[in-house]
N, C-alpha and C positions, 0 to 999 in steps of 0.2 A: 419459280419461273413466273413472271408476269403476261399477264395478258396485255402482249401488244401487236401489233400487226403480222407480226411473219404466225403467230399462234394458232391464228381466228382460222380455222378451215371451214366452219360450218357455220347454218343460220345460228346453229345453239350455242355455239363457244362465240359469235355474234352478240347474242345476247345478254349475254355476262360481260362483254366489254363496255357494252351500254349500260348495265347496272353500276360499274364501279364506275363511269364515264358522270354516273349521277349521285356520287354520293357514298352508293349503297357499300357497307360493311358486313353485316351481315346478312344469312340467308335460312327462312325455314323451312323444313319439308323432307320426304319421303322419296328418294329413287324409287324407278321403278321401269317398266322394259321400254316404256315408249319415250322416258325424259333422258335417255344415256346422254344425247348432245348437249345437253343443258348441264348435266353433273361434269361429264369431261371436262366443258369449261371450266365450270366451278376449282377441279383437280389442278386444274391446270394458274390458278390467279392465285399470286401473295397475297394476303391481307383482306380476302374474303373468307369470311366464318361463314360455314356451314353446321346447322343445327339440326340433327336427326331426333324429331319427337316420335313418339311412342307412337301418334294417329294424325293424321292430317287435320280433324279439328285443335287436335292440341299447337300444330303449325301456324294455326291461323288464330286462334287466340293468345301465341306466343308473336307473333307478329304485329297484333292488335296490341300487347302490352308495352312494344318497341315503342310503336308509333305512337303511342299515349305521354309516354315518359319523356318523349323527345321531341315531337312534334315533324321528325323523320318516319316517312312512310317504311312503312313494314313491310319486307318481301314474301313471300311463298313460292316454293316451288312446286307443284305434285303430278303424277300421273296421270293420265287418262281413267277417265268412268270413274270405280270407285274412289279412287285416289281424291279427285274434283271434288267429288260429289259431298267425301268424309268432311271437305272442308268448309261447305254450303254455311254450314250455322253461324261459322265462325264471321264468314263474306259478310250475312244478313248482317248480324249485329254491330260489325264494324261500320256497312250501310244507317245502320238506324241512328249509329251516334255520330256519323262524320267522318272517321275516320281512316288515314288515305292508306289503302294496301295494295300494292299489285299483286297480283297471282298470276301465274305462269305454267300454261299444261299444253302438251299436247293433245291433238283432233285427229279426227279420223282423215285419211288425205284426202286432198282435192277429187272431185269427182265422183265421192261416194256417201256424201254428204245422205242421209235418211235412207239410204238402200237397204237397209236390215239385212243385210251378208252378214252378222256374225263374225263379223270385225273381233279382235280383243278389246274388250272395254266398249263395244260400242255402245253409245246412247241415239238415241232418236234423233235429237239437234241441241246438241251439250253447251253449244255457244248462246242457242235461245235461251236452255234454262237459266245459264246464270247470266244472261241481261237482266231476267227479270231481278234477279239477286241483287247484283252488282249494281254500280252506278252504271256501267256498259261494259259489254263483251265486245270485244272486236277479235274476228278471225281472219287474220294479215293475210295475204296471196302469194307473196313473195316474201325472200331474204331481205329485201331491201324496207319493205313493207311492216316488216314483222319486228327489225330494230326499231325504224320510227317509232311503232306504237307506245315500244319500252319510253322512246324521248320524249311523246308526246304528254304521255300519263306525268312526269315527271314534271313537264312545263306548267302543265294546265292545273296540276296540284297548288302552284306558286301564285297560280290569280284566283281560282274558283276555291267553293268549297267542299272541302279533300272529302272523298270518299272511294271505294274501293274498285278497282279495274280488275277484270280477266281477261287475259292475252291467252287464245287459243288458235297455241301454232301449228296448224295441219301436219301431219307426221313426215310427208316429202318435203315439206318446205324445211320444216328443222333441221335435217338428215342432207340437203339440197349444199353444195359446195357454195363456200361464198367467193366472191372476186372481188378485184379491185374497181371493176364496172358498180360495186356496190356499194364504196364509198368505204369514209372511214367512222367504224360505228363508236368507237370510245370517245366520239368529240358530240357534247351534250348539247342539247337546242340552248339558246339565247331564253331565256324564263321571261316573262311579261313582269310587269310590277301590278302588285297587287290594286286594287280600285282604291282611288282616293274622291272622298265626297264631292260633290261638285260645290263653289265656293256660296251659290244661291243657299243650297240647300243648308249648309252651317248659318248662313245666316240667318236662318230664318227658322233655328234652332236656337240660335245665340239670342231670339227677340222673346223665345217663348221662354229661355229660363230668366231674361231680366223682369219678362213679365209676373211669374211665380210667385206669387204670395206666400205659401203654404211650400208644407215639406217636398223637394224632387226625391223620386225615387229611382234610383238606376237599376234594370235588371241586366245581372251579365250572363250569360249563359258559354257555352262550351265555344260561338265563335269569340271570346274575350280572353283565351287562357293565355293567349301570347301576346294582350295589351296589359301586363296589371302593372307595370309603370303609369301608361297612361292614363289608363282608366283610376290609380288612384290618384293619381294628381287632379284629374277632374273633378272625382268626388270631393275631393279637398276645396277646390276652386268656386265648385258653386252648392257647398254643403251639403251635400247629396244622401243620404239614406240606400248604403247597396244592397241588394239580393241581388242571390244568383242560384241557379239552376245547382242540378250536381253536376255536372257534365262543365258547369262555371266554375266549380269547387276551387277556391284557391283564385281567383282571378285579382282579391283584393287580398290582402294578409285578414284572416278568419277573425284575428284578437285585435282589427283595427278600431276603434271608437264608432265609427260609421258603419259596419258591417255586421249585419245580420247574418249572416249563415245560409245555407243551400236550402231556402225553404221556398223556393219561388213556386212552386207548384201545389205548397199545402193550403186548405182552407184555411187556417188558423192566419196565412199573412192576408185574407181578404182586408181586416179592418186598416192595415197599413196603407196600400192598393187604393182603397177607396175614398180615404182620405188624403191622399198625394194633391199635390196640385199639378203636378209632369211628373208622366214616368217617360224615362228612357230605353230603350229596351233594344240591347246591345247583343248581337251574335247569339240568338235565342228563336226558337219556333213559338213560345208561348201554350207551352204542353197543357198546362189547364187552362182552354181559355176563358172558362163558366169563372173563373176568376176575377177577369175585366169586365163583366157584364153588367156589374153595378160602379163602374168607376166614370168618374166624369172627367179626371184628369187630360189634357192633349198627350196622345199617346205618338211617341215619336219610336220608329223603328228602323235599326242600323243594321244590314250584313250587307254581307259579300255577293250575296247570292241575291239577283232582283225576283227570285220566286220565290224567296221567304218574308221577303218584308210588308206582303199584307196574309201571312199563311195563320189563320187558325182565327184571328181578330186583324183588323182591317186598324191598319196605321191610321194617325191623323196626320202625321207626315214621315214619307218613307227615302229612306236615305240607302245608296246602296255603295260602301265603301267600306273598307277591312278596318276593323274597331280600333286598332291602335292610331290608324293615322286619323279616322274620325274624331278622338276622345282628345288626339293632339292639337285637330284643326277648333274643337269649339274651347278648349280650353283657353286656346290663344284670343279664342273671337269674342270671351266675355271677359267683363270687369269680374273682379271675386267678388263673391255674396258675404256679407256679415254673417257668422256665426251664428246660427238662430239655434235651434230646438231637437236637432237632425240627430245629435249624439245621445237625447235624453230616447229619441225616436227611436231608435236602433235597438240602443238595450232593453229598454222597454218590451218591443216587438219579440226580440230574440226570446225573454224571460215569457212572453205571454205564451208564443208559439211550443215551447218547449212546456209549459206547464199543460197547456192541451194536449199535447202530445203523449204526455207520462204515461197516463194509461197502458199504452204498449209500446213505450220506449224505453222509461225508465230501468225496467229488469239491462237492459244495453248498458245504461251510463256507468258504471260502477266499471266495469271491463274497456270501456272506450278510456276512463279518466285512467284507470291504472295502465293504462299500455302508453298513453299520452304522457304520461310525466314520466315512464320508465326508459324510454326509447328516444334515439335522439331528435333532435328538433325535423333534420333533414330527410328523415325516415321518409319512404315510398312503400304506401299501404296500398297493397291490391284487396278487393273484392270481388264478393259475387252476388249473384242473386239471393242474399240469404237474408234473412231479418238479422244477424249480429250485424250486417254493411247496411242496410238502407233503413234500419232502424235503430242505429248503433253508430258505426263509423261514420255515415253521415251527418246527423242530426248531433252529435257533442263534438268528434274532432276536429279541431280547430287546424288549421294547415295554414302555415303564412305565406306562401307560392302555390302557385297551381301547375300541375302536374305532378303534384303528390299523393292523388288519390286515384286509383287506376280501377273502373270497377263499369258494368256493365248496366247500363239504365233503360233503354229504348225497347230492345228486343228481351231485354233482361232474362238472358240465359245463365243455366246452371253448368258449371265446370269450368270458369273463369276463371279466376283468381289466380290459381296453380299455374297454369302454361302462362298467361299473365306476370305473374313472378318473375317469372324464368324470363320472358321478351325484356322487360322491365329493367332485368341485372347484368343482363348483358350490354343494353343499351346505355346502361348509367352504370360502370362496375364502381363507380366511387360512392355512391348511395346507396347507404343503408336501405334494402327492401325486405317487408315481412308480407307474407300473406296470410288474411284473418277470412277466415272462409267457415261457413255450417257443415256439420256432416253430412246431409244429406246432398249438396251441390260438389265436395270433396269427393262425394261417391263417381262422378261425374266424368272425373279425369285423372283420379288414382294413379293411373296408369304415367302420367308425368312426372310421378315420383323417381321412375327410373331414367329419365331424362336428368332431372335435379342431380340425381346422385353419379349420372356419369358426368355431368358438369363441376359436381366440387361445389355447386356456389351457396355462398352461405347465407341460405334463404330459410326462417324458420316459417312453417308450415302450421300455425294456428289454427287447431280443428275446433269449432269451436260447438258443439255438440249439444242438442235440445230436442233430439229424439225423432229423429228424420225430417221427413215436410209438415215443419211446427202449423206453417202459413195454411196448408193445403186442407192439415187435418182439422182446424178452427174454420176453415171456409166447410167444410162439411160439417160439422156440430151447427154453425149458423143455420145453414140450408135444413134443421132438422133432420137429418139422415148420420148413422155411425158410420166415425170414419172409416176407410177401406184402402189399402195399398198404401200407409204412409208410414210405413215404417219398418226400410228398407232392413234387410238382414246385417246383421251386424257382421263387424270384422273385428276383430283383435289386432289394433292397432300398433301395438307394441312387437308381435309377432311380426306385422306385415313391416316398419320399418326394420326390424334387423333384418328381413328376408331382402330386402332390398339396400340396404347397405348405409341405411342415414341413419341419426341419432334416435332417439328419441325421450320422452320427459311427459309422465303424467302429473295435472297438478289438479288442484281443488279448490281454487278462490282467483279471484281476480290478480288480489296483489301477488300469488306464486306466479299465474298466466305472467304477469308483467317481468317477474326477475328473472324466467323460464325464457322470455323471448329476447330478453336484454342481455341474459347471459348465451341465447343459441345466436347473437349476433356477434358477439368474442371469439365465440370455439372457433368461426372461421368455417363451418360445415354446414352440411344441411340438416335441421333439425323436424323432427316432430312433434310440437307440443297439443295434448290433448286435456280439455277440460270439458266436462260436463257442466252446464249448464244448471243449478241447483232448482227444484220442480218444475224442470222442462221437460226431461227424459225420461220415457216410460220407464215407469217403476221398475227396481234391479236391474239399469244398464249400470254397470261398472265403468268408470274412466278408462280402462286396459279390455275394454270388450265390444 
């Protein structure tokens, strides 16, 4: 049965008319006593998926991994109080990186707003908490009120920069009859276009690169992942030198001649940086900014958002227009630049930064190169907060598109990866996705293992093991104190996949890791592969313990 007009009896089967009215396909989240009008809808509409995860954060980091792979916001559904609340981390962190989600819970009703009656689920003032979280909480008044919100989040995602909403629908308004006095909710808002630079401002962009002596450098961060047409065409046009962010990852093809790799935030690209003669610095917060501090370069800054383009270091000229139509309007507005030195620049840089890095990278590269040449090109690699991603998958794998690397940077939470996966493969069933996650961040969200396996999807689960919190316990040995609590109790890996119904495959070197993952993307299933980490893991962990 579809949801169409004669179906809609309530605000909450309301609501679901306005999610498919926007797009929306899928849905993640947990029933529960106070969201029943919100699931009847759902029961009730063809060709919405509903996704029951193990925990309400695993919801919202499976919604965060949708909206990463697709550049489609992510839904949530959850209940009041704890249900919300389970899902807090996941809100933040998709807050910290951009990323557009709505969430959807019921409130305590009208009129009872902070009475401490001992409501079910009551909190204090559930819509204050997660403003703070969220980009904004709105709590609608009405049926009529409570749809817009869904259409609004939805419009406002298409001009600004996306990040997460809670719609907190007071329990009588949900439950509250809807009429035809309240319009028709499955017809979506008219969307704005997104900002296009003003024609001054390109020009006077287009006068600083004819003026450029010396190498440009472009940094692209996370708002460029849906310009890497034209952001490389530009680089091309006026021989540009790219860095980018992780959060940029993929914005140019990684194995391009001009492109350095995700290092925009390491010391190691200072000498590049300060040598530039223009940096551009494209859909980026400028996360280190003790970076530019010795640069003399005109620093020119492009987003979407007019409160980022002097945030952390102060533009020399600030542009506020969404990167792909900026990177199209100055391409067109200059002559090409002669071929100069930008290619010799790049490799250079990349070879330098990675050789300072070794220290505590290198034990990575050997597992990042063999999973990269085992797996196919198109592969979609989730991460987590673990040293094998942000010491490893970042820092060697090369990604020729962006939104192939799905992994958690800002708020940099443990238990990513896994529900990740899962948002990720539903959103792209035709891409290959693996997830490469540490044990001790895997310990995190376990529990979506049995999500994976009532799903079927053939998602191999790369545990990739160095003896709980490697980072945590080395930040204690520094501080002169022995370590304490890092090194969570073990599981039996092996046990706990059959008990849960996926494959599984211990292995012991990189190159098994790789044919282990290449082959758990054949079988078609979901697989466990577990490697230890060769003198990472305290002494006598076993691969199967």
């Amino acid at each position: 049965m579809s949801n169409t007009g004669h179906d809609i009896e309530t605000t909450g089967t309301a609501i679901v008319a306005a999610l498919i009215a926007n797009g929306v396909d899928t849905v993640f989240g947990i029933p529960g006593t106070h969201n029943i009008e919100i699931y009847r809808g759902i029961e009730r509409t063809d060709g919405l998926r509903h996704v029951l995860t193990r925990h309400e954060q695993g919801a919202a980091y499976a919604a965060d991994g949708y909206a990463r792979a697709t550049g489609r916001p992510g839904v949530v559904v959850t209940t009041s109080g704890p249900g919300l609340t389970n899902a807090i981390t996941g809100i933040a962190n998709a807050y910290a990186d951009s990323i557009p989600m709505l969430v959807i819970s019921p409130g305590i009703p009208r009129g009872q707003e902070r009475s401490d009656i001992g409501w079910l689920h009551e909190m204090k003032d559930q819509r204050s908490a997660l403003d703070d979280i969220a980009d904004r909480s709105v709590r609608p008044g009405s049926p009529r009120a409570a749809v817009d919100a869904v259409h609004e989040a939805f419009a406002r995602w298409r001009a600004e920069r996306p990040r997460p909403v809670h719609i907190e629908v007071p329990l009588d308004v949900l439950e509250q009859p809807w009429t035809a006095a309240d319009g028709d909710p499955a017809v979506a808002w008219p969307a704005p276009h997104a900002a296009a630079a003003a024609p001054d401002a390109v020009a006077q962009v287009a006068r600083l690169v004819a003026e450029a002596t010396g190498t440009i450098v472009i940094v692209a961060g996370g708002g460029a992942v849906d310009a890497t047409v034209e952001l490389t065409a530009l680089a091309e046009r006026i021989d540009a030198v790219v860095l980018t962010t992780t959060l940029g990852k993929g914005s140019i093809d990684e194995r391009h001649v001009l492109a350095v790799g995700e290092f925009a935030v390491y010391e190691a690209a200072a000498p590049l940086l300060h040598g530039a003669a223009l940096i551009l610095a494209i859909g980026t917060e400028l996360g280190n900014p003790d970076l530019y501090a010795e640069a003399t370069a005109p620093l020119v800054r492009v987003d979407v958002s007019p409160a980022q383009v002097h945030k952390n270091v102060r533009a020399d000229v600030a542009v506020v227009s969404d990167a792909a139509r900026f990177c199209g309007a100055l391409a067109a507005a200059v002559a090409p630049r002669a071929a100069g030195d930008a290619t010799a620049v790049a490799a250079r840089t990349r070879r330098d930064v990675l050789a300072e890095l070794a220290p505590v990278t290198e034990r990575w590269e050997a597992i990042q190169t063999a999973l990269q040449q085992a797996l196919p090109e198109d592969v979609v690699v989730t991460g987590d907060s673990s040293q094998v991603s942000y010491l490893g998958t970042g820092p060697y794998w090369r990604f020729p598109t962006s939104r192939h690397y799905i992994v958690t940077t800002g708020y940099s939470t443990l238990g990513y990866a896994l529900p990740a996966a899962i948002g990720s493969k539903l959103a792209r069933p035709e891409a290959p996705v693996v997830a490469v996650v540490g044990d001790g961040a895997f310990l995190f969200s376990l529990q979506e293992v049995l999500t994976l396996a009532e799903l079927r999807l053939p998602i191999p689960v790369l545990v990739i093991d160095n003896g709980g919190f490697a980072e945590i316990r080395q930040n204690m040995i520094d501080a002169g104190m022995p370590p304490i609590a890092v090194e969570p109790g073990g599981i039996d890996l092996r046990l706990f996949a059959e008990a849960t119904g996926i494959l599984y495959v211990a292995v012991d070197s990189p190159a098994s890791l790789a044919a282990a993952a290449r082959d758990a993307l054949a079988a078609g299933a979901p697989t466990l592969v577990h490697y230890v980490v060769a003198g990472a893991a305290p002494a006598g962990k076993e691969p199967n313990a």
